[in-house]
C-alpha positions as CSV (number, residue, x, y, z in Angstrom):
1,X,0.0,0.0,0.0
2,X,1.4,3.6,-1.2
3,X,0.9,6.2,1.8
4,X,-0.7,9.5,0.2
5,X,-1.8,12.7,1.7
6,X,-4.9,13.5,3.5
7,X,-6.2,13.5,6.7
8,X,-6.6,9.8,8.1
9,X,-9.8,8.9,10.3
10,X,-7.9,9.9,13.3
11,X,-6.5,13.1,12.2
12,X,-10.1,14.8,11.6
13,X,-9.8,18.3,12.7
14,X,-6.2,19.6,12.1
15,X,-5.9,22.2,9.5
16,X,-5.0,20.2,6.8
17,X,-1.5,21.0,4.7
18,X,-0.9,17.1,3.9
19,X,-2.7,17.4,0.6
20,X,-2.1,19.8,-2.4
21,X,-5.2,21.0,-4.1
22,X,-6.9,24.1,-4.8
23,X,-8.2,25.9,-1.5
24,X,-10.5,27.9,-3.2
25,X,-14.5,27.0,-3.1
26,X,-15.9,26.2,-6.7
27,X,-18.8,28.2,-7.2
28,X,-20.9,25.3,-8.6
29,X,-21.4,23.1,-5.7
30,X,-25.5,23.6,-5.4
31,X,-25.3,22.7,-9.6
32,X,-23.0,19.6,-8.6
33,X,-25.9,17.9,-6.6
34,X,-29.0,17.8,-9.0
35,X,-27.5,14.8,-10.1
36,X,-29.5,11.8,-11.4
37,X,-28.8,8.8,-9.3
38,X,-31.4,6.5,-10.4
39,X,-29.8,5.9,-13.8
40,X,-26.1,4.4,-15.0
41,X,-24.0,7.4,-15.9
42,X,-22.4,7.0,-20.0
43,X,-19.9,10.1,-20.0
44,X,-18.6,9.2,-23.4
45,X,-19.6,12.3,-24.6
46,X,-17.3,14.5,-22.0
47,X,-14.5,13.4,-23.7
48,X,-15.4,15.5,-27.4
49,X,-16.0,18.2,-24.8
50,X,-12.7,18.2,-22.8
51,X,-11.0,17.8,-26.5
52,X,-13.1,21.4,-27.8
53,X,-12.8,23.4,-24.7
54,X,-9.0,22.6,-23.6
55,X,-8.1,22.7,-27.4
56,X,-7.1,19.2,-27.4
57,X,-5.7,17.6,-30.6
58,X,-5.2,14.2,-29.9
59,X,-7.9,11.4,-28.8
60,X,-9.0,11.6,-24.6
61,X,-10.2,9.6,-22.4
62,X,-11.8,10.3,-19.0
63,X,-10.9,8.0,-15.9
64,X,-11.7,7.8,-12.0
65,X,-9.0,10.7,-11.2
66,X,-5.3,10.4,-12.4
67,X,-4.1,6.6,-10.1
68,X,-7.6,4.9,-12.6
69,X,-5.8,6.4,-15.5
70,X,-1.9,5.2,-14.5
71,X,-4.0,1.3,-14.3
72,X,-5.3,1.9,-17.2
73,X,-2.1,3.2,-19.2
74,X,0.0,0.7,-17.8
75,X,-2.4,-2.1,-18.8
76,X,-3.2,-0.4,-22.7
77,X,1.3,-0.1,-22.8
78,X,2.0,-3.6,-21.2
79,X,5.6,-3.0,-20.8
80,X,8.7,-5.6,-19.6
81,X,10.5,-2.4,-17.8
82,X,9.8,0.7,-15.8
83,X,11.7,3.8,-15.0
84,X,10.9,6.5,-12.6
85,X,12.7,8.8,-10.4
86,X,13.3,7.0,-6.7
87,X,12.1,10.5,-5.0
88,X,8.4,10.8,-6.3
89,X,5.1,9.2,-6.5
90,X,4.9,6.0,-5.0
91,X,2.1,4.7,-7.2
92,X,4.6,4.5,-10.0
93,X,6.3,1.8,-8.3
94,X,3.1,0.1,-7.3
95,X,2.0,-0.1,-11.5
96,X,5.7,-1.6,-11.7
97,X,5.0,-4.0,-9.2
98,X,1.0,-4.7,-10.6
99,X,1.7,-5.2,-13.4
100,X,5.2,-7.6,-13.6
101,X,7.8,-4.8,-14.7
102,X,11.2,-4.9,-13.7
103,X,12.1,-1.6,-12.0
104,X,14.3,0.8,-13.1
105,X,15.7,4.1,-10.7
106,X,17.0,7.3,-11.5
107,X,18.1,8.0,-8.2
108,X,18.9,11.7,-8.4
109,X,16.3,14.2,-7.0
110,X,16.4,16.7,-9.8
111,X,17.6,14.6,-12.9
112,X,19.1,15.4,-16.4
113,X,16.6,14.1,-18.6
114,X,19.1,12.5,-20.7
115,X,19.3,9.3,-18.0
116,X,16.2,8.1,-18.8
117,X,17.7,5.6,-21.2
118,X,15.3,2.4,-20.6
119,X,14.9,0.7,-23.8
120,X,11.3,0.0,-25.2
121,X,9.6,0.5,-21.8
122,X,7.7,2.9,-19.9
123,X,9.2,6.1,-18.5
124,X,7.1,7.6,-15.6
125,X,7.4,11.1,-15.0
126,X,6.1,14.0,-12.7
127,X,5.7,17.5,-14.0
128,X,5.6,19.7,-12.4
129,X,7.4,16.9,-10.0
130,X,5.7,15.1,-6.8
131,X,7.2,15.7,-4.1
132,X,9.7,18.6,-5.5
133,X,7.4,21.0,-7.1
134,X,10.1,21.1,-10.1
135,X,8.6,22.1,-13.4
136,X,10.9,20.8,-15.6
137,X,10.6,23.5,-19.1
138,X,13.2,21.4,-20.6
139,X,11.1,18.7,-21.1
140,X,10.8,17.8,-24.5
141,X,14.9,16.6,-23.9
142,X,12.9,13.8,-22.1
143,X,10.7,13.3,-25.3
144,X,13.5,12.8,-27.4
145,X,15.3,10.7,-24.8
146,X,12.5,8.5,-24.6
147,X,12.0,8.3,-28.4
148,X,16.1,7.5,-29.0
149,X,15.1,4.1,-26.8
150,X,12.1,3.6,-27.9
151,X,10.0,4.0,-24.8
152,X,6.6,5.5,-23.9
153,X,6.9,8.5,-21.4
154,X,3.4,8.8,-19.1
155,X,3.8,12.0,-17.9
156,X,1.4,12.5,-14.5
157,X,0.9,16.4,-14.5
158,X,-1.7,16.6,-11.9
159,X,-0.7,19.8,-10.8
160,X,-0.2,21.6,-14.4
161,X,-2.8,24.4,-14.0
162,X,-0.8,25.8,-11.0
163,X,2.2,26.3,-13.4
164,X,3.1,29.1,-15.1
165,X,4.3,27.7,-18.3
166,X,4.2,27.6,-22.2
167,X,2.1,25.3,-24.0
168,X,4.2,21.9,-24.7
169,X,4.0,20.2,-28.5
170,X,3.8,16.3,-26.9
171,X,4.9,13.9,-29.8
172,X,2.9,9.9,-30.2
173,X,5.4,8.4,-27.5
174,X,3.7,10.8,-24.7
175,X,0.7,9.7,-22.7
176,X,-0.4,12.8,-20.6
177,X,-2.4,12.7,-17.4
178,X,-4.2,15.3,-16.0
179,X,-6.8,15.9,-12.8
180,X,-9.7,17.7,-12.8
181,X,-10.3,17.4,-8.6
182,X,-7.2,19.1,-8.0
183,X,-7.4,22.2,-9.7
184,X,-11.1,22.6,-8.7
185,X,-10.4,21.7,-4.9
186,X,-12.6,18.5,-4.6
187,X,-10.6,15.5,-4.6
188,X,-12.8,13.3,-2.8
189,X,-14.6,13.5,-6.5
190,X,-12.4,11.2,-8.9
191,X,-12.5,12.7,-12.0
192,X,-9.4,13.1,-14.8
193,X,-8.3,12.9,-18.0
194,X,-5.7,11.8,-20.4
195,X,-4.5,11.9,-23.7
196,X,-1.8,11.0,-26.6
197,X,-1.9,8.3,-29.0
198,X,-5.2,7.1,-30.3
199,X,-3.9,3.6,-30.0
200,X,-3.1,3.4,-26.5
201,X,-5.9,5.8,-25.7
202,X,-8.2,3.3,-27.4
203,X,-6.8,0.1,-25.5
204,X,-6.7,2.6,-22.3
205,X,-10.9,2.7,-23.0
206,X,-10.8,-1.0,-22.8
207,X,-9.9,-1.7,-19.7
208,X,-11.5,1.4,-18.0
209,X,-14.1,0.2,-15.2
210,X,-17.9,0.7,-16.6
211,X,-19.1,3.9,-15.2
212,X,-16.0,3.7,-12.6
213,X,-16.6,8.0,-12.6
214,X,-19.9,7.6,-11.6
215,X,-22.7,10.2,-11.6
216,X,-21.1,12.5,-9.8
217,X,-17.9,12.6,-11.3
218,X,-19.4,13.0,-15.0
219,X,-21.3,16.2,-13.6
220,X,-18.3,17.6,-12.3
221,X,-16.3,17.2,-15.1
222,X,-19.8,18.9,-17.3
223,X,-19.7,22.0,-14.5
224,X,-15.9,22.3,-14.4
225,X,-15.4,22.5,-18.2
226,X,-18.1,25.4,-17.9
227,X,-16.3,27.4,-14.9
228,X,-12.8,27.8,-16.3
229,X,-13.1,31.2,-14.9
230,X,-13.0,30.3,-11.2
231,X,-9.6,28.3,-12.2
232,X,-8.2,31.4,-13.7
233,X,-9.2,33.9,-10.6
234,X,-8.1,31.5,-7.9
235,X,-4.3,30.2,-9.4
236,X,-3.9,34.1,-9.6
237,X,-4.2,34.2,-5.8
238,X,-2.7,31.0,-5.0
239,X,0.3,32.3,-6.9
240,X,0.4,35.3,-5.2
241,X,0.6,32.7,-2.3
242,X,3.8,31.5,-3.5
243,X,5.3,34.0,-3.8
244,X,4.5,35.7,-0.6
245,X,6.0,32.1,1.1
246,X,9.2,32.3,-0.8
247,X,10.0,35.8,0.3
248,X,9.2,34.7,3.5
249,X,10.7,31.1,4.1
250,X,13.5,31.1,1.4
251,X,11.6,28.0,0.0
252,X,10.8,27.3,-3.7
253,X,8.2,25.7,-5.8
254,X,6.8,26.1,-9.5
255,X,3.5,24.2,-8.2
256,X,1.2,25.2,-5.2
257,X,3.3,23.1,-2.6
258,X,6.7,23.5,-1.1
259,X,9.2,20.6,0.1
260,X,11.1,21.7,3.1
261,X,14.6,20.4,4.9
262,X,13.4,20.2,8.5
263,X,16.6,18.1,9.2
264,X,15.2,15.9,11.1
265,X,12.7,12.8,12.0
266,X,9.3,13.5,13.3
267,X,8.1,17.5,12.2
268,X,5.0,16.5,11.5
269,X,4.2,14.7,14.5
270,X,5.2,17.5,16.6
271,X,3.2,19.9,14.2
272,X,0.4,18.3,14.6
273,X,0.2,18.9,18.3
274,X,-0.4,22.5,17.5
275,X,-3.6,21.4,15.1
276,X,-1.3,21.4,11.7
277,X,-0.9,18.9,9.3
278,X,1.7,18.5,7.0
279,X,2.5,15.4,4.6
280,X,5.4,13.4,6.0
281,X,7.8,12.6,3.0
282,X,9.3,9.0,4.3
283,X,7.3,7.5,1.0
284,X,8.9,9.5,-0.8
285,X,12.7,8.1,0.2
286,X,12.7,11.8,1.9
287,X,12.8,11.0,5.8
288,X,13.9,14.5,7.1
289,X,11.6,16.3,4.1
290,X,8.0,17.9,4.9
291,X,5.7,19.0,2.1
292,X,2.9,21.4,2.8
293,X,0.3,22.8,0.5
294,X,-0.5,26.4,-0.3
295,X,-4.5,27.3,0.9
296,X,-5.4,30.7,2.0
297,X,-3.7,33.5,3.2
298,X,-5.0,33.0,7.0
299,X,-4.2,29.7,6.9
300,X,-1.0,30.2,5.3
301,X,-0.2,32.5,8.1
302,X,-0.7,30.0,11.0
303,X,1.8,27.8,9.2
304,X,4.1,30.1,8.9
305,X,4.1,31.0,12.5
306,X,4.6,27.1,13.5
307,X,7.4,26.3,11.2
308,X,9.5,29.6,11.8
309,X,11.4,28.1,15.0
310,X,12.6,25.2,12.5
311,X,14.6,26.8,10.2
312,X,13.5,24.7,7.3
313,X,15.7,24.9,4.1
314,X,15.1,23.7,0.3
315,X,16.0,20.7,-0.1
316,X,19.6,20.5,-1.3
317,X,19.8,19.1,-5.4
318,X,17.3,21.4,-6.5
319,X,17.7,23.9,-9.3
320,X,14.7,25.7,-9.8
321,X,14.7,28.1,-12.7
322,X,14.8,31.5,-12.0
C-alpha cells in the first residue's frame, strides 16, 4: 500500500496541509448535486468536450482521477520495464510492481533528462514533479530521450494548471495525465483525463471500469469545463501565495506546494500537536523532508508562524529556474 496525503480517520480536525489541491470553493457546488442517481452514468460524450474546450488535438479519455488512469495506461502499454525517479510518486512503483515490470531508478532528486535511457519500456514522470514542485521546461529533452530508446513516457501532470508555463507540442510516444479534482479543490470527487496516441488511448478505453466515474464525477467534469473562470481567478491568488512564502521562508516551488529540509525525524508529528498537518515525505525516500500545500492567506499564516522556530531549508539538489 502507497501512503498518500490527506487526513486519516484519526486526524479529523487539524488544518489540513498534507494534501495539495486548490483551496479555493468552486462556485458550482448547489449545480453539482442535481445529479441523477437513479440511472447508470455514459460520459462518453465529455471526452469531445474536454477535446473542444482545452483545445485538445489528440484522442482523450476520462478516468476515475489520475491513479484509474496510470492502471489503465500501464495495462493499454503492457511494458517488460519501468523507469521513474526514486524521490516521487509511489504509485509508479506500485503499477511496476501490478503489473510484472522490472524496475528501473533514476536515483537523483532533480535529474538530467538524458538518463532516462530504458529501452522500449515505460518512462514515468512527474511534471511539475511530486514531491519537488520542479517544473521541468526542458522537457521535450525527455521526449526525445525516450524516443532515442524507444520508450513510452506517461507523464502524470496533476498539478499543471498551477504552473506558469508555455504550451508543450507532446509527440505519439507521450501519454499525458491530468486531474480535474485538483485544480477545482474537490478531490474526494475522482475525476481526470488523459491523452496521446489514439492507439493506447483506445486500448486505455478497454480496460476502463464501466461507469467507474460515476454520476457524480461525469457532472463535475460537465460544471468544471463550464467554470474555467473560477480556475483562472483563484491560481492568480494562489500564486500570489507563492510568492509571498518564498520571500518569507526562502523556499521554492513552481507548483502550489513547497518541500522543506526540517533536518530531522518526526516534524509533522510534533506539528500536529499545534492542530497542523503537513505530509510526511518518508514515502517518498525523503525522511527528514515535509511538504505542505499552499490554501489561503489566513491559513497560510498559522503555518508560517509554526514552522518559523525550525529553520526549514530547500532541499539541497534542486535547481529551480529562475
Amino acid at each position: 500500500m502507497v501512503y498518500h496525503g490527506g487526513a486519516k480517520e484519526n486526524e479529523k480536525g487539524l488544518l489540513d496541509f498534507s494534501y495539495s489541491v486548490n483551496p479555493y470553493k468552486v462556485p458550482f457546488m448547489r449545480d453539482l448535486l442535481k445529479v441523477d442517481f437513479n440511472s447508470y452514468p455514459y460520459c462518453d460524450s465529455l471526452e469531445n468536450k474536454i477535446k473542444e474546450r482545452l483545445k485538445i488535438s489528440q484522442e482523450v479519455v476520462i478516468g476515475a482521477g489520475i491513479t484509474e488512469l496510470l492502471y489503465m495506461v500501464s495495462y493499454a502499454l503492457r511494458k517488460k520495464d519501468a523507469m521513474f525517479m526514486a524521490h516521487t510518486y509511489g504509485e509508479y512503483e506500485r503499477m511496476a510492481d501490478i503489473f510484472n515490470m522490472r524496475k528501473h531508478y533514476v536515483e537523483s532528486i532533480d535529474p538530467d533528462l538524458t538518463s532516462f535511457d530504458i529501452k522500449n519500456g515505460i518512462i514515468f514522470f512527474a511534471n511539475p514533479n511530486n514531491p519537488t514542485g520542479k517544473f521541468y521546461h526542458d522537457i521535450e529533452i525527455l521526449f526525445e530521450t525516450a524516443e532515442k530508446y524507444n520508450s513510452f513516457i506517461v507523464l502524470d501532470e496533476a498539478f499543471i494548471d498551477f504552473v506558469d508555463y508555455d504550451n508543450v507540442n507532446y509527440p505519439e510516444n507521450v501519454i499525458v495525465l491530468r486531474s480535474f479534482t485538483k485544480s477545482f479543490g474537490l478531490p474526494g470527487i475522482r475525476a481526470g483525463y488523459a491523452f496521446g496516441n489514439e492507439n493506447v488511448i483506445k486500448k486505455m478505453k478497454e480496460f476502463r471500469m464501466p461507469w467507474s466515474l460515476g454520476s457524480l464525477g461525469c457532472k463535475f467534469i460537465e460544471l468544471a469545463l463550464k467554470n474555467y473562470y473560477y480556475l483562472k481567478n483563484s491560481i492568480k491568488k494562489i500564486s500570489q501565495e507563492r510568492k509571498r512564502i518564498e520571500n518569507i521562508t526562502g523556499l521554492k516551488t513552481d507548483a502550489n506546494f513547497f518541500l522543506a529540509d526540517a533536518g530531522f525525524k518526526g516534524l509533522n508529528e510534533i506539528l500536529k500537536k499545534s492542530g497542523i498537518l503537513v505530509r510526511d515525505c518518508s514515502s517518498f525516500g525523503l525522511p527528514n523532508a515535509i511538504r505542505f500545500s499552499i490554501k489561503k492567506k489566513r491559513e497560510n499564516d498559522i503555518l508560517l508562524k509554526e514552522i518559523e522556530k525550525f529553520h526549514l531549508k530547500p532541499l539541497e539538489g534542486i535547481v529551480y529556474e529562475v
